[in-house]
ZAROTOR-888853 format. One record per atom (N, C-alpha, C): residue in one letter; x, y, z. Coordinates in steps of 0.05 Angstrom, whole numbers, plus 5000, padded with zeros to 4 digits. Example, Ala and Ser with C-alpha at 12.3 -4.5 7.8 and 13.67 -1.06 7.14 Angstrom:
BEGIN
a526448865156 a524649105156 a526449345156 s525749555142 s527349795143 s525850015157 
END
This chain:
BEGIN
x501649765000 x500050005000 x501750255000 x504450305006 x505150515015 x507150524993 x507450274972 x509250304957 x507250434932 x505150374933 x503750524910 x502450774922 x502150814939 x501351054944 x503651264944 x504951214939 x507751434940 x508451344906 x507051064898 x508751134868 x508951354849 x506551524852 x507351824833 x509651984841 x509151974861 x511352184873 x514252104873 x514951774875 x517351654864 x518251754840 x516051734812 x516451734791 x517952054784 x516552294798 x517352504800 x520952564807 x520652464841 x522852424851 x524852324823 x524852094813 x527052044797 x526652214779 x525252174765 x525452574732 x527852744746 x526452794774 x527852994787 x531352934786 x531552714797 x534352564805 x536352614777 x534152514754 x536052484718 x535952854713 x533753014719 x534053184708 x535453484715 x534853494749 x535553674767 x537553684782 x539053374775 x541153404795 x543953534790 x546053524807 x548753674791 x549153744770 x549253834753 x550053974732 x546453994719 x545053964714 x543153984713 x541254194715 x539854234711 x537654564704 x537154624731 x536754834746 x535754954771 x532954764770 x531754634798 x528954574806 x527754814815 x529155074830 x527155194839 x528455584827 x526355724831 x528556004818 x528656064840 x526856144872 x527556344891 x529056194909 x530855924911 x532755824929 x530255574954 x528455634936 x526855464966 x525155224952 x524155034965 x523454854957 x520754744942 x519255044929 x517755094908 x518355044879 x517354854873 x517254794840 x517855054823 x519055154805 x519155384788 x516055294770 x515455504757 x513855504737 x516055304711 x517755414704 x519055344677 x519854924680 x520954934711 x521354644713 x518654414719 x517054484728 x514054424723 x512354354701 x512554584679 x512054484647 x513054274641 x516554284644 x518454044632 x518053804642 x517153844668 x516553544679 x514053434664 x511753644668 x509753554654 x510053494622 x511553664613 x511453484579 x513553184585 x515253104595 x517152954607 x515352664613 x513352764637 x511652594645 x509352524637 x507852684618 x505152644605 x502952684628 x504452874650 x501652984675 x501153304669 x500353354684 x498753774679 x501453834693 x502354094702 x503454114720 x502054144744 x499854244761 x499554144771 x499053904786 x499453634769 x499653414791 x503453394785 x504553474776 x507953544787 x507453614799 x507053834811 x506854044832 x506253894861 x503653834852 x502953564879 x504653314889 x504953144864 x507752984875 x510453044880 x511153194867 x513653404876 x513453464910 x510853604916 x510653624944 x510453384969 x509353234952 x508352974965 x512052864964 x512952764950 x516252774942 x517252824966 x517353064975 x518653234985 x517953185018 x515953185022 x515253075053 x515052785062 x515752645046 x516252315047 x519452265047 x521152465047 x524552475038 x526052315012 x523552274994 x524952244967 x526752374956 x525152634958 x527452884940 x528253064963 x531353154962 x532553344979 x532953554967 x531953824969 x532254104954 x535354224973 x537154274955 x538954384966 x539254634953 x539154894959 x538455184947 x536455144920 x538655084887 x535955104866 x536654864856 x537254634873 x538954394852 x536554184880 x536153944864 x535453704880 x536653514874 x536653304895 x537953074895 x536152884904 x536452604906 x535052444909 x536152464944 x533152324961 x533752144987 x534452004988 x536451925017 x536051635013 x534951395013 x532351525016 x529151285010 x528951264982 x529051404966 x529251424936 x531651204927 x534251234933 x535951044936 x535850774935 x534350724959 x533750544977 x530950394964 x529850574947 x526250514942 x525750174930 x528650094906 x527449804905 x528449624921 x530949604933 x530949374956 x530849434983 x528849624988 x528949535013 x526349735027 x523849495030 x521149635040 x521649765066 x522349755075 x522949905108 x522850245087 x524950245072 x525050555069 x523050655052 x520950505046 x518850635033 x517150715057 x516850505075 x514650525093 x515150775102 x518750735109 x518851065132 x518351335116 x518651215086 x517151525074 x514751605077 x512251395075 x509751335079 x509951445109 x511951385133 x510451545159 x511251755156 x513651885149 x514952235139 x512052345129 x510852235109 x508852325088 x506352445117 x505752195133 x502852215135 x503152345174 x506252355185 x507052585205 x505752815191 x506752885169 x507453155160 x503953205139 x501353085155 x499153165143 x497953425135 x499153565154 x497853865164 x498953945142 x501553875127 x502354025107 x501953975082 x501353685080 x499853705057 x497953625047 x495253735067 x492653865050 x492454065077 x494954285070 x493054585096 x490954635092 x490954785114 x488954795128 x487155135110 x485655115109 x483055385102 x485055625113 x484655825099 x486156055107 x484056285134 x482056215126 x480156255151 x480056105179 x481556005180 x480755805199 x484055925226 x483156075252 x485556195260 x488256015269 x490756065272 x491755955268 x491855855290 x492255975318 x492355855345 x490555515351 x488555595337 x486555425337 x487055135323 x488155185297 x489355055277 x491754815295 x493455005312 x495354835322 x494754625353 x492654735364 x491454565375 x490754385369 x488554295350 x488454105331 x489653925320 x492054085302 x494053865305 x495853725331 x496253885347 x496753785370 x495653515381 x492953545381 x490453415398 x490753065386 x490853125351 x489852955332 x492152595344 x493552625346 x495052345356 x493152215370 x491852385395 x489952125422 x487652035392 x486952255377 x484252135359 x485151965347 x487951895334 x489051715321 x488751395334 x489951485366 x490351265378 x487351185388 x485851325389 x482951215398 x481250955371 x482551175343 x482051015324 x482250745321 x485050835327 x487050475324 x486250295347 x484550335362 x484350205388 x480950135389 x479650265374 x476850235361 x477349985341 x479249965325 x479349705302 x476449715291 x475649995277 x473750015268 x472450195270 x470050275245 x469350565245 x467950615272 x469450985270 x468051085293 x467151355284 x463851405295 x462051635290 x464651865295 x463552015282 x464852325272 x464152505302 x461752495320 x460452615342 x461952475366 x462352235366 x464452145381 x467652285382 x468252215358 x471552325353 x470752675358 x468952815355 x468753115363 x468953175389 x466652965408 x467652885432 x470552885450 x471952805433 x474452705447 x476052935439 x475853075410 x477753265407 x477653495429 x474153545429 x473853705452 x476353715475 x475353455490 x476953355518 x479653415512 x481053405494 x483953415485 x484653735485 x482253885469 x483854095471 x482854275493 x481754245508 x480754235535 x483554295555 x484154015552 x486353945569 x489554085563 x489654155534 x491354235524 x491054525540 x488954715539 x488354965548 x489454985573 x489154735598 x489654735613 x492454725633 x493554525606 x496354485619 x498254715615 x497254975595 x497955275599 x497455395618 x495655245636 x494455445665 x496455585677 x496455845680 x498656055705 x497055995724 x499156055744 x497756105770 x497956345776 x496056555790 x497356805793 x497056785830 x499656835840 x500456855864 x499757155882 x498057275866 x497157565878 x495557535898 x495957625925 x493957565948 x490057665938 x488657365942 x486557455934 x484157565958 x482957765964 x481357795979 x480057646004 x480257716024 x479257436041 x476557426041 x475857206041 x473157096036 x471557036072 x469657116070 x467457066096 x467556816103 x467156676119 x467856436126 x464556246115 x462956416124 x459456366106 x461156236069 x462456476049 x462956426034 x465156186020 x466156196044 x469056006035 x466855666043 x464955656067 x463555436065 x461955366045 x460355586030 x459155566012 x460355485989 x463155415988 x464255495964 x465355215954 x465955125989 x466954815985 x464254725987 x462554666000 x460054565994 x458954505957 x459154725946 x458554835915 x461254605902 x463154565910 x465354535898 x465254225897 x464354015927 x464153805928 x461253705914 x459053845905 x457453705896 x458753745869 x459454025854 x459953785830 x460753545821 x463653625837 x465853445834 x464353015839 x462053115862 x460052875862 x458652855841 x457753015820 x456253005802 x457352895778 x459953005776 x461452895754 x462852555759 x463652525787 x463952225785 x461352075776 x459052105789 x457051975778 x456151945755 x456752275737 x456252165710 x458352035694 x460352035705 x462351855688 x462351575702 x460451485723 x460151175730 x458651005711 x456751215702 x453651205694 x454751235658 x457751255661 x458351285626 x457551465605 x456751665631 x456051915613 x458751995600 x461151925590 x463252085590 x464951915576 x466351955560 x468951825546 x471751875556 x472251575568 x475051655577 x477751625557 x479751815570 x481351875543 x483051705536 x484151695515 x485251475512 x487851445524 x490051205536 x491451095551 x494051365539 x495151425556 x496951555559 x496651865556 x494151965554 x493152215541 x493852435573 x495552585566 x495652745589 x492852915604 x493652945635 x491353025649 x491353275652 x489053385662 x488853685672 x490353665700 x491353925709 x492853915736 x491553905753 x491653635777 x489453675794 x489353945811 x491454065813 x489854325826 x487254525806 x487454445784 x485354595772 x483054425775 x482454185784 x480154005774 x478054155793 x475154095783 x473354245797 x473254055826 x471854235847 x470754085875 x473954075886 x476654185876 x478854125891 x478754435908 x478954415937 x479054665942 x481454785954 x481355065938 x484555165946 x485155165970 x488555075970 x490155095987 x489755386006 x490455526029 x490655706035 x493055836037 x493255986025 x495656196023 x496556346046 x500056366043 x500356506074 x499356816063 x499656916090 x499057246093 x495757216100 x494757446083 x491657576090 x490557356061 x491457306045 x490257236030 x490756926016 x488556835993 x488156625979 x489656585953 x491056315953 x492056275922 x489756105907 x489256275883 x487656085866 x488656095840 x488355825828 x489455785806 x487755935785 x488456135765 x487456195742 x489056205718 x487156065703 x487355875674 x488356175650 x490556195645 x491556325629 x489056445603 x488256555596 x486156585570 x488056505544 x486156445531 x486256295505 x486056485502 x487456545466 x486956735450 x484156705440 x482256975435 x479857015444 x478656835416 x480056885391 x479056775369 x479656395374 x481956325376 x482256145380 x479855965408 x479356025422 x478055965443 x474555955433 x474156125414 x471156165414 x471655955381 x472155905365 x473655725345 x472055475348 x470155435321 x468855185334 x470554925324 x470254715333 x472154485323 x471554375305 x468854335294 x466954115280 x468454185246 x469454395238 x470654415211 x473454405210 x474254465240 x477854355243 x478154055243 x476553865257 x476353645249 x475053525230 x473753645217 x473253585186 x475353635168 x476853885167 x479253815152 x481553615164 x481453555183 x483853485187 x483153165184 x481253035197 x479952775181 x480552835150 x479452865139 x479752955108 x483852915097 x485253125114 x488153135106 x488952865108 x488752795132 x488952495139 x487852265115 x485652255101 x485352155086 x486252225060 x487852405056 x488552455024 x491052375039 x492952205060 x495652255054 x494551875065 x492451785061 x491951445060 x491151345087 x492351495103 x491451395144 x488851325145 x487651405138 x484151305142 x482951355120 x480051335120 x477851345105 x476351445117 x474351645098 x472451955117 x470351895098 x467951785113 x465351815092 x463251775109 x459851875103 x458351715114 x457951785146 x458752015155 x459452055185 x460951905204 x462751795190 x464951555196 x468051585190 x469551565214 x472351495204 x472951195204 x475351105194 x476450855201 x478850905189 x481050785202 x483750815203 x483950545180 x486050595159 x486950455139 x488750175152 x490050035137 x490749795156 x494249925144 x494750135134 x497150255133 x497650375157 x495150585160 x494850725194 x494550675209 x493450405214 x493750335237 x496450185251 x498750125223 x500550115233 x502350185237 x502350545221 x503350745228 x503550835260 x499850765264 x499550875302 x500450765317 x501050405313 x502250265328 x505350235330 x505750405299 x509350415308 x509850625331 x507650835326 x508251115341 x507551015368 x506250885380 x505550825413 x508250595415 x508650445402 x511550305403 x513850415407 x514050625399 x516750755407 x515950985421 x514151045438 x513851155464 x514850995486 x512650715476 x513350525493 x516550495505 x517750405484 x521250345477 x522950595494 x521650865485 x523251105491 x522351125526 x520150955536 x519551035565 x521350745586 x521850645568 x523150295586 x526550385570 x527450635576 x530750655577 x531750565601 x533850385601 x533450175625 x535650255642 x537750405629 x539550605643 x538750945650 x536651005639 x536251245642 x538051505633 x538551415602 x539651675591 x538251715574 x535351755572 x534351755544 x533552085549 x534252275558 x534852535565 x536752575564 x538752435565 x541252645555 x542552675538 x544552785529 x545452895506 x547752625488 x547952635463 x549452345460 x551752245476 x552952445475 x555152515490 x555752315517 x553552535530 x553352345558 x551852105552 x549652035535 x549051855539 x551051565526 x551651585504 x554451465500 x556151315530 x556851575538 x559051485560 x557251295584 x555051345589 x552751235601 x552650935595 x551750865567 x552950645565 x556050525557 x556950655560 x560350505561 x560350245573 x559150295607 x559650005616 x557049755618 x555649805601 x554249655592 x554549335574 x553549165575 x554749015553 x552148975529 x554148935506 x552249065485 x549549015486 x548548815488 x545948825484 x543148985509 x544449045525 x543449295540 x544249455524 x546249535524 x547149795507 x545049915486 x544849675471 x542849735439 x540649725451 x539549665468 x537049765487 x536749965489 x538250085498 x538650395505 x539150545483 x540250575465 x540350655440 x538550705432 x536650455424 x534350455414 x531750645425 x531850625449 x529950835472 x531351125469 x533751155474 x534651405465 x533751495431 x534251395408 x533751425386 x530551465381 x528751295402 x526351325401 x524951625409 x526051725424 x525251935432 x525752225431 x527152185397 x527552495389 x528052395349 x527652625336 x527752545301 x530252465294 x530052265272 x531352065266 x534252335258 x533952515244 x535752665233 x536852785256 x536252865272 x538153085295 x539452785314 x538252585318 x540152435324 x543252275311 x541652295294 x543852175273 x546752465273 x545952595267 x548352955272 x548752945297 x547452925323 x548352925350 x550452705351 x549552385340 x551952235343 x554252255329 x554852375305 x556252465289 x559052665303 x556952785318 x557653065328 x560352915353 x558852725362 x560652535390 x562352415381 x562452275355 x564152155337 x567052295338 x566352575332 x568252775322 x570352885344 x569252825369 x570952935392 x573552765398 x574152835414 x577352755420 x576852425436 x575652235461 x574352145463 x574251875447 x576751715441 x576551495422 x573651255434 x573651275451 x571151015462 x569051085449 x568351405457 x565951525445 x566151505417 x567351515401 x567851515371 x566851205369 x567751035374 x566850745366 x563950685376 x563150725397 x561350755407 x559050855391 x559351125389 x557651345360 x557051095346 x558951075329 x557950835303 x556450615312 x556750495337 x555450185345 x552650425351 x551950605356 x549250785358 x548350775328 x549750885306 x548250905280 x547650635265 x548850395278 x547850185267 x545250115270 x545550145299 x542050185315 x540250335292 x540650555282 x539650705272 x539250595241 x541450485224 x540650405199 x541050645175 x539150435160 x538450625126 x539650885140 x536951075154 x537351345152 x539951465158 x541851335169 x544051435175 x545051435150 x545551255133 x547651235107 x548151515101 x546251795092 x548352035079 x549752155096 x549452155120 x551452375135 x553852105145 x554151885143 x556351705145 x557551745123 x556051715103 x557351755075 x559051995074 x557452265081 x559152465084 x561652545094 x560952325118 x564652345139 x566752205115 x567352095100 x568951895093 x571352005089 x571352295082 x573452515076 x574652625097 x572752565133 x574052575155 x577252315162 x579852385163 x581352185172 x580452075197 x578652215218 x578252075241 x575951945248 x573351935220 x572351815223 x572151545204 x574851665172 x573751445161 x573351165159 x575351005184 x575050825176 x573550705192 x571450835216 x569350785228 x567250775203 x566551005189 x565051025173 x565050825138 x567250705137 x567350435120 x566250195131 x568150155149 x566349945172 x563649935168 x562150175175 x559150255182 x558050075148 x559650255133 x557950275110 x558249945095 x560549835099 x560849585097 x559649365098 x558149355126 x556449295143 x553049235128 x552949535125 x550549615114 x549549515089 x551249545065 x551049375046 x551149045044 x551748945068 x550948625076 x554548505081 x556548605080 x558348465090 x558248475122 x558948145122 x559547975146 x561548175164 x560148335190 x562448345199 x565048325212 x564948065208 x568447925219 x569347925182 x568747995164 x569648085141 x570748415143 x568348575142 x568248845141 x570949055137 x572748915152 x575649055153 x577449075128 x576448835107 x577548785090 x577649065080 x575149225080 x574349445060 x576949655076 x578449635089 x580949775099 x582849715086 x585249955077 x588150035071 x589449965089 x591149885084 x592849825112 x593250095129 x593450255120 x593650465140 x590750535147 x589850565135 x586550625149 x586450435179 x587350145169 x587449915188 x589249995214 x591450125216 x593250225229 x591550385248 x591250565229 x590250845249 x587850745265 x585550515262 x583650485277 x584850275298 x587550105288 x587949915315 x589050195328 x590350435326 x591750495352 x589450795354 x587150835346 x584950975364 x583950845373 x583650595375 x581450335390 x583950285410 x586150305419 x588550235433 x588250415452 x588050775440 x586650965450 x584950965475 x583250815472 x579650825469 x580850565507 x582350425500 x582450185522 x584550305538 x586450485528 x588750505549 x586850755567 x584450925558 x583151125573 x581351075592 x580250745579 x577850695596 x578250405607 x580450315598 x579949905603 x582849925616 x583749645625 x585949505641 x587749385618 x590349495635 x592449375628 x592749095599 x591148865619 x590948615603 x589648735576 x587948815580 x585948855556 x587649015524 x589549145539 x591949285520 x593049175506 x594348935533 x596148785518 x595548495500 x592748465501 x591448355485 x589948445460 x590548735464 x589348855434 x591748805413 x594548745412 x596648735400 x595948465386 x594448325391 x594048125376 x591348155353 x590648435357 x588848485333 x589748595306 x592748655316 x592848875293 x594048705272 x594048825241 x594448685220 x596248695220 x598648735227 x601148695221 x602548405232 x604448205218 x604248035229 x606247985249 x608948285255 x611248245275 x609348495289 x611148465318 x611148775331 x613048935322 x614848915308 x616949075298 x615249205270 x613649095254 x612349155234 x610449375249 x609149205269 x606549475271 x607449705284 x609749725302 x611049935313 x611650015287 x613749985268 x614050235249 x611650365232 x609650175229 x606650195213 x605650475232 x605150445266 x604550575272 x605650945278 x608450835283 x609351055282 x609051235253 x608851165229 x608351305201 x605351395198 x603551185209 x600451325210 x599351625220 x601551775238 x601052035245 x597852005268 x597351875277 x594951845297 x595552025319 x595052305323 x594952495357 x595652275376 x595052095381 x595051975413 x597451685408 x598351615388 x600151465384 x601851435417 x603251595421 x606351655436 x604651545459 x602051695471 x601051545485 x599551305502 x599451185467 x598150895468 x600750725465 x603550825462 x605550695463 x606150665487 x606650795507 x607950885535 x606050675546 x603250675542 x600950455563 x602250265556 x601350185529 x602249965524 x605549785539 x607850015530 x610449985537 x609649865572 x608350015591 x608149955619 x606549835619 x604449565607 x602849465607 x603149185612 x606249125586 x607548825582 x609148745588 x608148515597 x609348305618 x612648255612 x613248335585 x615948185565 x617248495572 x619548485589 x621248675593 x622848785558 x623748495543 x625448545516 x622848735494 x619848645492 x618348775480 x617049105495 x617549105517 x615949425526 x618049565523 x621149545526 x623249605516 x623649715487 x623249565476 x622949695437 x620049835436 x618249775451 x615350035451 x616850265458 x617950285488 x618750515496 x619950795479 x621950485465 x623550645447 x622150785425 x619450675408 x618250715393 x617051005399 x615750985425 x613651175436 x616951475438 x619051505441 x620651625448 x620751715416 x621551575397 x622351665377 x619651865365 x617251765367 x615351865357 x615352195369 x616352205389 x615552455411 x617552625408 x619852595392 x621652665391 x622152745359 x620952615334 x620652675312 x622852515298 x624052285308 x625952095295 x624951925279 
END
């Protein structure tokens, strides 16, 4: 389903790829990711469509990550890339596509905007109510619930204003809790009695200090704190919903998530497993079993250091769950790049977690010396070599420079033994070979991974010729 529902917009994407790319005609004239008039015709005589449906798949293209607009030139994604072997990256275009609904069928230019973003806000619990219905649900219902949502949304803006409020007669302050506990009685009963739809599982609450029948705390001094609810913007607030959720049902169905007819939604069997990936990696992002799925790669990296891997990629995975696939992918990049050899190897055992989407910005390092031969590895990998192969795709010096940053990486964070057992990884087949190998590779931390090493081994005749190694290096012999 998701491979033909995106097939126009493939077909575009590639025109685009043969026609627009490097050396190739400008895609856009003002630098932004608007079709030109002139490249629009060409597609359309090209493709045998109007230009407007270019225009439409071009856009559709464009929010599924087929096509990448870089100033007036495009390039393909790497879902486009990726589009005949391998369904995963269609699908994730299909969820890019149908995230990004609001944008493509916006919204009425009448319709205010405050209002507008509530809505979209709200629309996930309607999603998940959908998917949890497994079947159509009345239109008066789902209005129901948007209500409650953006209700709650209004609420969790609530200020408090801490200004001493007037003191109240003690007649009035009884009257007030009296007034306050019968609703609060009135409303349990009608929600026993099922007068009420409860929200769906994980849907945030109103703050119990705002709920009705709770009665305020008393404030020091002469006076009372009461909570008051910030105002909605006046248009937004008076804003009826019944045509915000008609378009937005509607957007939702032009990008395939459901079906809108008949006073009925029903979630597509694409969307509904769009909604279940999205409550799955809540899930995933809420069971981080070390508790760094808040922090920065950085730290969370070092977090799992002493992990063993398969926790590790646990955590990864919950970390990666809980922020967009692209700013993670640059945040680990970013940790790669520091000084930090553990973290550098590390980074990469993160983007494997991560996959497909990582491939262009790996791709991109390859021209880094300190990442590339992490980033061969990666990519090695990726294309299906075995990795107790993978190394092959290394120069001997590429091979060099990653045994003595990974030498790095153990003499900063691991024991002695562990050092002097990394000497049996390196490709060289004397220590006299990989000592001169290494000393010519130019690696920053060489002299230092010599010296550990040198005080590490057990063989007085071999830490002896390290020493010497690590001396000459430091010295420029």
């Amino acid at each position: 389903m998701a491979r033909s529902g995106l097939a126009a917009a493939a077909r575009v994407a590639r025109w685009a790829d043969a026609a627009l790319g490097p050396g190739g005609d400008s895609a856009t004239t003002d630098g932004k990711a608007t079709l030109s008039d002139a490249t629009a015709e060409r597609a359309a005589r090209d493709l045998g469509l109007t230009p407007a449906q270019v225009r439409a798949d071009w856009d559709t293209a464009r929010l599924a990550g087929l096509i990448e607009v870089h100033g007036d030139s495009a390039r393909p994604g790497w879902r486009l890339r990726a589009w005949d072997r391998d369904d995963s990256a269609v699908l994730r275009g299909w969820v890019a596509l149908c995230d990004a609904w609001s944008l493509a069928h916006p919204e009425p230019e009448e319709y205010e905007p405050a209002a507008v973003a509530e809505v979209v806000t709200a629309m996930p619990q309607v999603l998940s109510f959908l998917q949890l219905s497994a079947g159509p649900v009345p239109v008066p219902q789902l209005l129901d619930l948007l209500q409650q949502r953006v209700t709650e949304l209004r609420t969790e803006r609530c200020e408090i204003d801490y200004a001493p409020q007037p003191e109240a007669s003690g007649a009035e302050a009884a009257g007030a809790e009296v007034s306050g506990a019968g609703t609060a009685g009135a409303e349990t009963a009608g929600a026993e009695a099922g007068g009420a739809e409860a929200p769906a599982a994980g849907a945030p609450r109103p703050d119990a200090s705002a709920a009705p029948g709770r009665a305020p705390a008393p404030g020091s001094g002469s006076g009372l704190q009461r909570p008051r609810p910030a105002p909605a913007e006046p248009a937004a607030a008076d804003a009826p919903l019944e045509p915000l959720l008609d378009w937005a049902l509607e957007a939702l169905a032009s990008v395939g998530a459901l079906t809108y007819g008949d006073g009925q939604a029903t979630l597509t069997p694409l969307g509904s497993w769009a909604v279940w990936v999205k409550l799955e990696q809540i899930c995933v992002a809420a069971q981080s079993p070390a508790g760094n799925i808040e922090q920065g790669a950085e730290d969370m990296l070092r977090g799992c250091a002493q992990l063993r891997p398969n926790a590790a990629r646990a955590e990864y995975r919950a970390w990666l769950a809980a922020r967009p696939v692209g700013s993670a992918v640059t945040e680990l990049i970013g940790a790669a790049r520091g000084e930090d050899a553990l973290l550098r190897g590390l980074a990469f055992e993160a983007l494997r977690v991560v996959g497909a989407p990582a491939e262009p910005e790996v791709r991109a390092v390859l021209d880094e010396p300190t990442l590339r031969p992490y980033a061969l590895l990666w990519l090695a990998e990726h294309d299906g070599a075995d990795p107790e192969d993978a190394h092959e795709v290394l120069t001997r010096q590429e091979a060099t420079w990653l045994w003595v940053d990974t030498a790095a990486a153990v003499a900063d964070h691991g024991e002695a033994p562990l050092l002097v057992r990394h000497l049996e990884s390196a490709v060289q087949p004397t220590v006299p070979a990989l000592l001169s190998e290494v000393r010519a590779v130019g690696h920053p931390r060489t002299v230092q991974v010599l010296v550990a090493l040198a005080a590490a081994h057990p063989d007085p005749a071999l830490a002896k010729a390290v020493r010497r190694a690590a001396f000459q290096v430091h010295t420029g012999g």
